[in-house]
The first five atom37 places (N, CA, C, CB, O) and aatype in JSON, in Angstrom:
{
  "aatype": [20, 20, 20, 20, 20, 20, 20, 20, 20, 20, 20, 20, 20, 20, 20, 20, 20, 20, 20, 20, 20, 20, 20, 20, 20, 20, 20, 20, 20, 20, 20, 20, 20, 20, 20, 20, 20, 20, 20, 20, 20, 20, 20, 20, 20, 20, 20, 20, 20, 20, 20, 20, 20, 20, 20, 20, 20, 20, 20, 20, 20, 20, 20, 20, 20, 20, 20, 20, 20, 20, 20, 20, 20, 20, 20, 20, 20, 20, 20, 20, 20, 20, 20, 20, 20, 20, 20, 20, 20, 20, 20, 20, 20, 20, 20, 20, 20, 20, 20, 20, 20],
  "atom_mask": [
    [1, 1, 1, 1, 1],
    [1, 1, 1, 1, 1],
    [1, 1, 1, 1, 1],
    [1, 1, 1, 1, 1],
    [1, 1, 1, 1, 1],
    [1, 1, 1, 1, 1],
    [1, 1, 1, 1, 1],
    [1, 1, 1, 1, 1],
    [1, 1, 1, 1, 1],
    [1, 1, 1, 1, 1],
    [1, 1, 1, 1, 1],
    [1, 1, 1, 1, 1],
    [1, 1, 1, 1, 1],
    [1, 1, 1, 1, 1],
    [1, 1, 1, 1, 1],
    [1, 1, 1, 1, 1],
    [1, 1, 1, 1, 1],
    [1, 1, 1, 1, 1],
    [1, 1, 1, 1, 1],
    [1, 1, 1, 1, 1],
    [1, 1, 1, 1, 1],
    [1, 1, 1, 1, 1],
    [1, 1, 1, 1, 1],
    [1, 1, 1, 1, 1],
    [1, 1, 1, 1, 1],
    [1, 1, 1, 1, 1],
    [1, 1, 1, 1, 1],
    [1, 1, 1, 1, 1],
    [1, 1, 1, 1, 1],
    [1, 1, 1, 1, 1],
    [1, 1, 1, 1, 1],
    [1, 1, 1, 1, 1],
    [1, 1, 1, 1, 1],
    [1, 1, 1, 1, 1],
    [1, 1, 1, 1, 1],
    [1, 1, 1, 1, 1],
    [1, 1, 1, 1, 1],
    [1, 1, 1, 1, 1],
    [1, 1, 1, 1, 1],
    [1, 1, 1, 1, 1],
    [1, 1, 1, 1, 1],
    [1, 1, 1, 1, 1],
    [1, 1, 1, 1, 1],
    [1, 1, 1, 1, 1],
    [1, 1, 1, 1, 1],
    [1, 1, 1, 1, 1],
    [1, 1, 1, 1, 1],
    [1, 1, 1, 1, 1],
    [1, 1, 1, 1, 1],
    [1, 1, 1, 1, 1],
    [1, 1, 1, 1, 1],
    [1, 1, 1, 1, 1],
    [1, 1, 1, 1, 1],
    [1, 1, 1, 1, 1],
    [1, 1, 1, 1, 1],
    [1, 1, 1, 1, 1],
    [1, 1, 1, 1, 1],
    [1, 1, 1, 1, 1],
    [1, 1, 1, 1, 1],
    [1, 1, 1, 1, 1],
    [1, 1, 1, 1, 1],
    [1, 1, 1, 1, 1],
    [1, 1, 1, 1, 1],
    [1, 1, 1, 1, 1],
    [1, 1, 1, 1, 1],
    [1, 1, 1, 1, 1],
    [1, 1, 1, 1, 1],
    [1, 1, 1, 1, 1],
    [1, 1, 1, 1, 1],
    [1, 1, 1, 1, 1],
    [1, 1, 1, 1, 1],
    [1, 1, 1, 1, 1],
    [1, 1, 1, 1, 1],
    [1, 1, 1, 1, 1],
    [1, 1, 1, 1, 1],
    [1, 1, 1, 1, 1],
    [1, 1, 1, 1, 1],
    [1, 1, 1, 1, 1],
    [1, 1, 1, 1, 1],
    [1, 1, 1, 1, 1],
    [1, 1, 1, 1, 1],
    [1, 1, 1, 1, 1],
    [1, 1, 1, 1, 1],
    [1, 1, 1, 1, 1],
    [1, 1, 1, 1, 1],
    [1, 1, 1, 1, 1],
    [1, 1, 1, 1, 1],
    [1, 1, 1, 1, 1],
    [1, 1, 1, 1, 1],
    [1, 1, 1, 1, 1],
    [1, 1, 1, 1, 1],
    [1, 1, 1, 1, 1],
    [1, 1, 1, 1, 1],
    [1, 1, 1, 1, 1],
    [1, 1, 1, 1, 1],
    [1, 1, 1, 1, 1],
    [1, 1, 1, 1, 1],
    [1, 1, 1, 1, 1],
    [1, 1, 1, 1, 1],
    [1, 1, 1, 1, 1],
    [1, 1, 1, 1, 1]
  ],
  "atom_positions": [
    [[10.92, -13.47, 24.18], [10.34, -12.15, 24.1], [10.75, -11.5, 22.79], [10.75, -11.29, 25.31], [11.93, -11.58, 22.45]],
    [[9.92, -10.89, 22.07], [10.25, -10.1, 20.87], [10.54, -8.45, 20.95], [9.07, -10.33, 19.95], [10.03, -7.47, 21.49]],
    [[11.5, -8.7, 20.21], [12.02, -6.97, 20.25], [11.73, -6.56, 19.05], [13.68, -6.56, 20.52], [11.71, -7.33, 18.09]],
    [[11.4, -4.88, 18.94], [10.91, -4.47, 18.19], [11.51, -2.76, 17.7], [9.68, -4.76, 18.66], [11.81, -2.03, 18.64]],
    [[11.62, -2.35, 16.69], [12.33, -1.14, 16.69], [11.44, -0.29, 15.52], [14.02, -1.4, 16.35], [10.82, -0.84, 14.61]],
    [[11.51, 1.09, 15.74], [10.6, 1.74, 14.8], [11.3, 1.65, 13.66], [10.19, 3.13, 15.09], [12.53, 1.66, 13.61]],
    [[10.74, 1.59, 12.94], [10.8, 1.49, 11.41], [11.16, 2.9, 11.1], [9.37, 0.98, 10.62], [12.16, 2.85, 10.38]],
    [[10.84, 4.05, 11.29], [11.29, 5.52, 11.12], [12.29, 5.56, 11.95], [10.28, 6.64, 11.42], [13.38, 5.17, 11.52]],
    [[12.21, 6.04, 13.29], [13.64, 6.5, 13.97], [14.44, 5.76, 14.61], [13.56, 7.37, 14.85], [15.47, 6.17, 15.15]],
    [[13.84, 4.02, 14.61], [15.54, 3.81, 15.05], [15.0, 3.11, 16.69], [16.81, 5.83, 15.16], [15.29, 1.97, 17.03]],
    [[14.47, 3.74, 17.24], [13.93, 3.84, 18.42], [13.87, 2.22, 18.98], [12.51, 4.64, 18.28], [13.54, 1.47, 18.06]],
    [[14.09, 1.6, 20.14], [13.56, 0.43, 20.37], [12.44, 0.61, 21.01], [14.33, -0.37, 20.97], [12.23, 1.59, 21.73]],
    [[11.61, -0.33, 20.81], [10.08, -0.41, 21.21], [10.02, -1.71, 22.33], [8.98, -0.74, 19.68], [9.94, -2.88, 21.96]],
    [[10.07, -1.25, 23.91], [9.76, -2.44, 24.58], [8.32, -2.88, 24.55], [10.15, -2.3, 25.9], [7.4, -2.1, 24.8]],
    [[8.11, -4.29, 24.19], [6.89, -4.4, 24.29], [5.71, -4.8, 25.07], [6.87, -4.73, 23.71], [4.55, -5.06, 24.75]],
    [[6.5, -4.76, 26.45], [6.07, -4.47, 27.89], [5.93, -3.32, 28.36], [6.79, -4.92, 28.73], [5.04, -2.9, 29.1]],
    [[6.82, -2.8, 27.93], [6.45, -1.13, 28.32], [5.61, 0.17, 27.37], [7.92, -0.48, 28.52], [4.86, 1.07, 27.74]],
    [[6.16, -0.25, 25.91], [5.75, 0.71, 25.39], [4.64, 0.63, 23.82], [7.03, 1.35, 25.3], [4.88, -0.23, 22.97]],
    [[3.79, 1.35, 23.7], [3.0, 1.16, 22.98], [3.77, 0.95, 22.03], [2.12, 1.94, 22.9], [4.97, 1.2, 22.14]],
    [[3.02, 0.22, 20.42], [3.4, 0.01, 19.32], [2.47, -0.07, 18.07], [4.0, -0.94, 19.51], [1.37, -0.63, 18.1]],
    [[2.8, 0.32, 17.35], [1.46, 1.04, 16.24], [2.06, 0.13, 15.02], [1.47, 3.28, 15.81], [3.28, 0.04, 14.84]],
    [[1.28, -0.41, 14.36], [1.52, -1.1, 13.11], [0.76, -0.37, 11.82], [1.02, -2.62, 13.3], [-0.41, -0.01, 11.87]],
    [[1.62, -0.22, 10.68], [1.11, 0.83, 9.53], [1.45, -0.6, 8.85], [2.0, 2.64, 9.04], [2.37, -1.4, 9.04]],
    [[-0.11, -0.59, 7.63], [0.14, -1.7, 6.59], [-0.45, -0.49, 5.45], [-0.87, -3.52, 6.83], [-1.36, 0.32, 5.59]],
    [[0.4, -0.73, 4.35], [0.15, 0.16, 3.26], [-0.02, -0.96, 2.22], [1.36, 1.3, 2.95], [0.68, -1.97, 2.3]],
    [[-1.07, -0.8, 1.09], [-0.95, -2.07, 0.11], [-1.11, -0.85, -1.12], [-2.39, -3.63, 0.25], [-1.37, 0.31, -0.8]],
    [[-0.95, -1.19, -2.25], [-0.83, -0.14, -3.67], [-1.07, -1.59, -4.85], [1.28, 0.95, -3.88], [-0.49, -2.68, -4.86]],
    [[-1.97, -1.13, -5.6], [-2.3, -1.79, -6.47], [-2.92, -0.9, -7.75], [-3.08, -2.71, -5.86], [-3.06, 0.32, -7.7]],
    [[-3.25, -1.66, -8.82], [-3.84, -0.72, -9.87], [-5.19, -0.32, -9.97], [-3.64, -1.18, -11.02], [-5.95, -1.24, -10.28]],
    [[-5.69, 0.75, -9.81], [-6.81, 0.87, -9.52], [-7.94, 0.02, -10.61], [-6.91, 2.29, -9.4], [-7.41, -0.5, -11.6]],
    [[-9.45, -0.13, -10.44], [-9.99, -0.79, -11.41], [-11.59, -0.26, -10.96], [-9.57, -2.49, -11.41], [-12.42, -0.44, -10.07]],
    [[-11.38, 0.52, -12.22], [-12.66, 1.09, -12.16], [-13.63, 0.55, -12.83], [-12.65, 2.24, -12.48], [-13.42, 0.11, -13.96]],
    [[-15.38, 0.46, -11.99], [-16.09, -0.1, -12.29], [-16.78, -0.18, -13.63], [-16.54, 0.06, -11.54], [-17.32, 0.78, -14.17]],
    [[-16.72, -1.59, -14.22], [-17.39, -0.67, -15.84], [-18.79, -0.85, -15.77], [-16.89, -1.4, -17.6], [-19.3, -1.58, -14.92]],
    [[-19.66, 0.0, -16.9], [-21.07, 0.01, -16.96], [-21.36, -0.63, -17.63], [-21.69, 0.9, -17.16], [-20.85, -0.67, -18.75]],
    [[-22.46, -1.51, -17.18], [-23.15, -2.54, -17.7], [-24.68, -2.15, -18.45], [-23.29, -3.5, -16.51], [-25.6, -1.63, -17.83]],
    [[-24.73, -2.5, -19.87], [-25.79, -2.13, -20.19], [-26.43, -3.54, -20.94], [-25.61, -0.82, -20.98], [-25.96, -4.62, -21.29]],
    [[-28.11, -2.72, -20.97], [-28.9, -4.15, -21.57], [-28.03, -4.47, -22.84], [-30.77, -3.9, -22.09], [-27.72, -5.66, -22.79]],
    [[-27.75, -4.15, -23.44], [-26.93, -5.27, -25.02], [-25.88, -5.95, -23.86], [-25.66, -4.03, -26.91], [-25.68, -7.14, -24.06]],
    [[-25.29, -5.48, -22.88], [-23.99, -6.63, -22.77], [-24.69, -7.54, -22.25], [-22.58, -6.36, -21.82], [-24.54, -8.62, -22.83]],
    [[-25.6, -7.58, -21.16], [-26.66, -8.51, -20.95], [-26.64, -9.35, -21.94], [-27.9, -7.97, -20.82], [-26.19, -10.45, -21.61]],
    [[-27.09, -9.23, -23.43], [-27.92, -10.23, -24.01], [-26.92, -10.9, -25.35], [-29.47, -9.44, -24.51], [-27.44, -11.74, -26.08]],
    [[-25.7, -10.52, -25.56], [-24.86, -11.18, -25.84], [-24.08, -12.36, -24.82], [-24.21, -10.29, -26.28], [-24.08, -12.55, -23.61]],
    [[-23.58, -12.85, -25.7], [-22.62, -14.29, -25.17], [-21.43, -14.1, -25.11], [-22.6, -15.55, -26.02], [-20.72, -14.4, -26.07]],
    [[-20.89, -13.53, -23.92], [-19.06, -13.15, -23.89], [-18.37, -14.18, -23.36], [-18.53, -11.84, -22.9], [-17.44, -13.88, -22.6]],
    [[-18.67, -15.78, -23.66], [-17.75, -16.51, -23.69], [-16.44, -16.91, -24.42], [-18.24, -17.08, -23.65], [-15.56, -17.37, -23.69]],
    [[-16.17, -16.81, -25.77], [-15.45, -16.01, -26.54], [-14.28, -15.34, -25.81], [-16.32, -15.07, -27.12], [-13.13, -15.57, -25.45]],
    [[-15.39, -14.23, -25.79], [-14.06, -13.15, -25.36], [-13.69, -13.23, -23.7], [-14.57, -11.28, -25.73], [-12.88, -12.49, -23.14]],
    [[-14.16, -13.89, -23.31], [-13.6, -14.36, -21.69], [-12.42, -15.09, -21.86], [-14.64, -15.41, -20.77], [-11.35, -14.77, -21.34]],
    [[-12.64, -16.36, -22.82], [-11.22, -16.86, -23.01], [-10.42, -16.38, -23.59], [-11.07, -17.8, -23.43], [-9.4, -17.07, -23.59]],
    [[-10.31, -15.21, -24.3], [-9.45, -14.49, -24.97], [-8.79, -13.37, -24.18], [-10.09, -14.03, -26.06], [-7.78, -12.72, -24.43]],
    [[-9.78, -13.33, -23.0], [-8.64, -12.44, -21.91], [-8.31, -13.23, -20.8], [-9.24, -10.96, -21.2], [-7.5, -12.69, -20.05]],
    [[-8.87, -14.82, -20.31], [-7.57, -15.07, -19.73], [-6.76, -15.49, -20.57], [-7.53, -15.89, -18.75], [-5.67, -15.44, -20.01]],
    [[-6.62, -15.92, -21.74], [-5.31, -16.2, -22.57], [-4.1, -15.29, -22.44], [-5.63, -16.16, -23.99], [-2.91, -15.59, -22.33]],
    [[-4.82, -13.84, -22.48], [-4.18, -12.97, -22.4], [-3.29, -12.86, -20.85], [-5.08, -12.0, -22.79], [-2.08, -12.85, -20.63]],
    [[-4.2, -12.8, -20.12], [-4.04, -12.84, -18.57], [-2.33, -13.87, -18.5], [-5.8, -13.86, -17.67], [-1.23, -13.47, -18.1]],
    [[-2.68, -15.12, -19.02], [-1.57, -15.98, -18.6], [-0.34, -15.62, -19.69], [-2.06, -17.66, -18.62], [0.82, -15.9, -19.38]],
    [[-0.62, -15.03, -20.89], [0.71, -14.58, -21.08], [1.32, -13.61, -20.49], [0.87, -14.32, -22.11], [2.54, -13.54, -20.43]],
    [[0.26, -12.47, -19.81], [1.0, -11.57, -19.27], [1.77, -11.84, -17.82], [0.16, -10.51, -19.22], [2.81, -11.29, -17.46]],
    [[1.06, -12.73, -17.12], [1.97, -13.67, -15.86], [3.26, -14.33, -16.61], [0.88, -15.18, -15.09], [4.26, -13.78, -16.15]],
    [[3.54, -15.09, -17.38], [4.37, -15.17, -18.18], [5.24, -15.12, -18.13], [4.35, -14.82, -18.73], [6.08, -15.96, -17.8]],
    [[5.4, -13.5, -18.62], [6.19, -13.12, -19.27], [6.6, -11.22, -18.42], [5.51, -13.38, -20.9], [7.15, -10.16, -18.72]],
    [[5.84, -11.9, -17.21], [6.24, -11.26, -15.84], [5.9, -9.51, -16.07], [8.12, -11.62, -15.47], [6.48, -8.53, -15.59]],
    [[4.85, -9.6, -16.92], [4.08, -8.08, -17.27], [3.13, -7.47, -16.48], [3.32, -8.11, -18.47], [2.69, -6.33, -16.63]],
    [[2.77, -8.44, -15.44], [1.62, -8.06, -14.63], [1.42, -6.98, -13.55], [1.35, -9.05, -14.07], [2.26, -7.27, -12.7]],
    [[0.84, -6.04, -13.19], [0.66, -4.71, -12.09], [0.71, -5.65, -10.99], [-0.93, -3.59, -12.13], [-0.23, -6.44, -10.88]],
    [[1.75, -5.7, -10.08], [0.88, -6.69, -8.83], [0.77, -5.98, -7.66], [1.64, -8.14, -8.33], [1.5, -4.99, -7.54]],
    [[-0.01, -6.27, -6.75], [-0.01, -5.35, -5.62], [1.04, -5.75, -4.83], [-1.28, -5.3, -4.85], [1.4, -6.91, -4.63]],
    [[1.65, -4.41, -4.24], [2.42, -4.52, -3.17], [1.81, -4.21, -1.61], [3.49, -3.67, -3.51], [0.81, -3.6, -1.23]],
    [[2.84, -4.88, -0.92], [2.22, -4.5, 0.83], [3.78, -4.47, 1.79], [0.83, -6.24, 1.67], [4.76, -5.18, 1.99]],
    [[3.25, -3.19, 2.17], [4.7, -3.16, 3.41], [3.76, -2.9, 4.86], [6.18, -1.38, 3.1], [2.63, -2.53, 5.18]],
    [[5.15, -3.4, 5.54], [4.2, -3.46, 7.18], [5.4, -2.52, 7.84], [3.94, -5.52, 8.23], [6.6, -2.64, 7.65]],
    [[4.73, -1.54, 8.68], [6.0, -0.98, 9.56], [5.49, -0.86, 10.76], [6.67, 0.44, 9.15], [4.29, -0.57, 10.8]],
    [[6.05, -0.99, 11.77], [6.2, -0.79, 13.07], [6.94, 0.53, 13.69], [6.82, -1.9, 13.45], [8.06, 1.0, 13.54]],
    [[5.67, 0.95, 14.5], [5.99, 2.57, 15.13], [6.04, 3.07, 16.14], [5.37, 3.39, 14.9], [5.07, 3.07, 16.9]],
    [[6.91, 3.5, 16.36], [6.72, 3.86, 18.16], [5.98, 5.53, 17.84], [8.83, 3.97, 19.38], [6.11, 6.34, 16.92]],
    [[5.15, 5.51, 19.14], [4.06, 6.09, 19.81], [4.48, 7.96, 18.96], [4.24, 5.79, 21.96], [3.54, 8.57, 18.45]],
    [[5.66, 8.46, 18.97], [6.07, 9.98, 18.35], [5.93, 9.95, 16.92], [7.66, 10.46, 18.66], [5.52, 10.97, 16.36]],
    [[6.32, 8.54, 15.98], [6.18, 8.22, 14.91], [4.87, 8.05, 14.54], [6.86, 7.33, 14.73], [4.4, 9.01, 13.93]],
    [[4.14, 7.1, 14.74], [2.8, 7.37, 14.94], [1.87, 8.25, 14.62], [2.69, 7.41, 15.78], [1.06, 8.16, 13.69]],
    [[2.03, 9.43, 15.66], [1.4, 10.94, 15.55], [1.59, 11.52, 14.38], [1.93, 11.93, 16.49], [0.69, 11.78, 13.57]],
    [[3.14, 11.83, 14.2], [3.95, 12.07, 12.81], [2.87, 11.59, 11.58], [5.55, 11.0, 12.76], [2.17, 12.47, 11.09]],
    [[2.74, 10.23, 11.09], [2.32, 9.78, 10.12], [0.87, 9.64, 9.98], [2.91, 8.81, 9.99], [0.25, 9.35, 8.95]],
    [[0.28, 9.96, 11.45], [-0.9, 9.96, 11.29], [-1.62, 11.39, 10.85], [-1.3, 9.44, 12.43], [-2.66, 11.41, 10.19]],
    [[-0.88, 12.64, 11.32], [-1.06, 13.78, 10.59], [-0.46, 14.24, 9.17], [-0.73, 14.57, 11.39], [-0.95, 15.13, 8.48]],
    [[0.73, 13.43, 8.85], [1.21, 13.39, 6.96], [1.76, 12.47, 6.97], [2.2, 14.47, 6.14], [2.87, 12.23, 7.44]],
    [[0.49, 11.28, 6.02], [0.52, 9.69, 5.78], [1.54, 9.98, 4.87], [-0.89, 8.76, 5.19], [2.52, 9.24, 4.83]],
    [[1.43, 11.17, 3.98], [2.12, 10.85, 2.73], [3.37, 11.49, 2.64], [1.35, 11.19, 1.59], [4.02, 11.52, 1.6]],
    [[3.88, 12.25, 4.21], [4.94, 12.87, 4.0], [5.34, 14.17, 3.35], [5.4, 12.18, 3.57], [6.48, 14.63, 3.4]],
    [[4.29, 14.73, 2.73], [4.06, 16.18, 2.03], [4.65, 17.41, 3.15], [2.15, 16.42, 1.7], [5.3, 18.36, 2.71]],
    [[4.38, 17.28, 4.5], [5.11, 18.27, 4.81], [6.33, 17.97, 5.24], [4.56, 18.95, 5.59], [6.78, 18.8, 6.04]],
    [[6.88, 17.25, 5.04], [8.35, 17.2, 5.41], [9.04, 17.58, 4.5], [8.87, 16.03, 5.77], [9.99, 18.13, 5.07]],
    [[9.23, 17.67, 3.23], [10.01, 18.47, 2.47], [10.05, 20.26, 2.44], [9.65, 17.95, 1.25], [10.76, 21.22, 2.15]],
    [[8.99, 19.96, 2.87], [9.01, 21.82, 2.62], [8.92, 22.42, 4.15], [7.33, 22.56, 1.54], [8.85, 23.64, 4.3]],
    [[8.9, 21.39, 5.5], [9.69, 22.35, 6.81], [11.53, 22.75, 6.61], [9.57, 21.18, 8.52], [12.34, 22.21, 5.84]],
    [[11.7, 23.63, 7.4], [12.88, 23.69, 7.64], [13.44, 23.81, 8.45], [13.23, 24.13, 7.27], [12.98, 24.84, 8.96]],
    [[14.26, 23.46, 9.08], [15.38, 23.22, 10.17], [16.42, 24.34, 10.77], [16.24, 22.21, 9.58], [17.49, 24.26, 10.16]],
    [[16.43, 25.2, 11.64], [17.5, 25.68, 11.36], [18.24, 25.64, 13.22], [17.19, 27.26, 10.44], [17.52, 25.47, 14.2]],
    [[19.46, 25.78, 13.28], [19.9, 25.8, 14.59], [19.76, 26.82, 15.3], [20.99, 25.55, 14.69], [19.75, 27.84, 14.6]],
    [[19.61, 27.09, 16.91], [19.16, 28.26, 17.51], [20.73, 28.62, 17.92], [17.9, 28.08, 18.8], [21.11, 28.62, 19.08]],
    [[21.66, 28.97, 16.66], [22.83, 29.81, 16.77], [23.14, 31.27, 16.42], [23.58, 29.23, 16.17], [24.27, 31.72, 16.63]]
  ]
}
């Protein structure tokens, strides 16, 4: 049987008893579409194709490359809610806490 614990609080997650929510986040460099016009059409960019993977494999290399990352977390059911109303965590810095003393 696999045991499982939230990734935020700590919490154990039975997985007979209790729900479990999986968050996959991936981040990469964005790549925006370029515009294609009739002249690129009617030139020959073979040339310069091999001149950017040339490029391409020095930059693997020489370990220069943007690569995408991916994390996986596991959530119990309060965590969940939490991240599903601030993915990005924006309001947690600016609540505040105080004791009812």
């Amino acid at each position: 049987m696999m045991h499982f614990s939230c990734d935020l609080c700590g919490k154990m997650i039975h997985s007979e008893d209790d729900q479990r929510y999986i968050i996959k986040i991936e981040s990469h460099a964005a790549q925006d579409p370029v515009q294609i016009t009739d002249a690129d059409l009617d030139e020959d960019h073979l040339v310069e194709i091999g001149q950017l993977l040339s490029e391409m494999e020095e930059h693997e290399e020489s370990g220069d490359v943007d690569q995408a990352h991916r994390f996986r977390f596991d959530l119990c059911p309060d965590c969940h809610k939490r991240f599903v109303r601030d993915p990005l965590g924006k309001e947690q810095g600016h609540k505040l806490f105080f004791s009812k003393n």
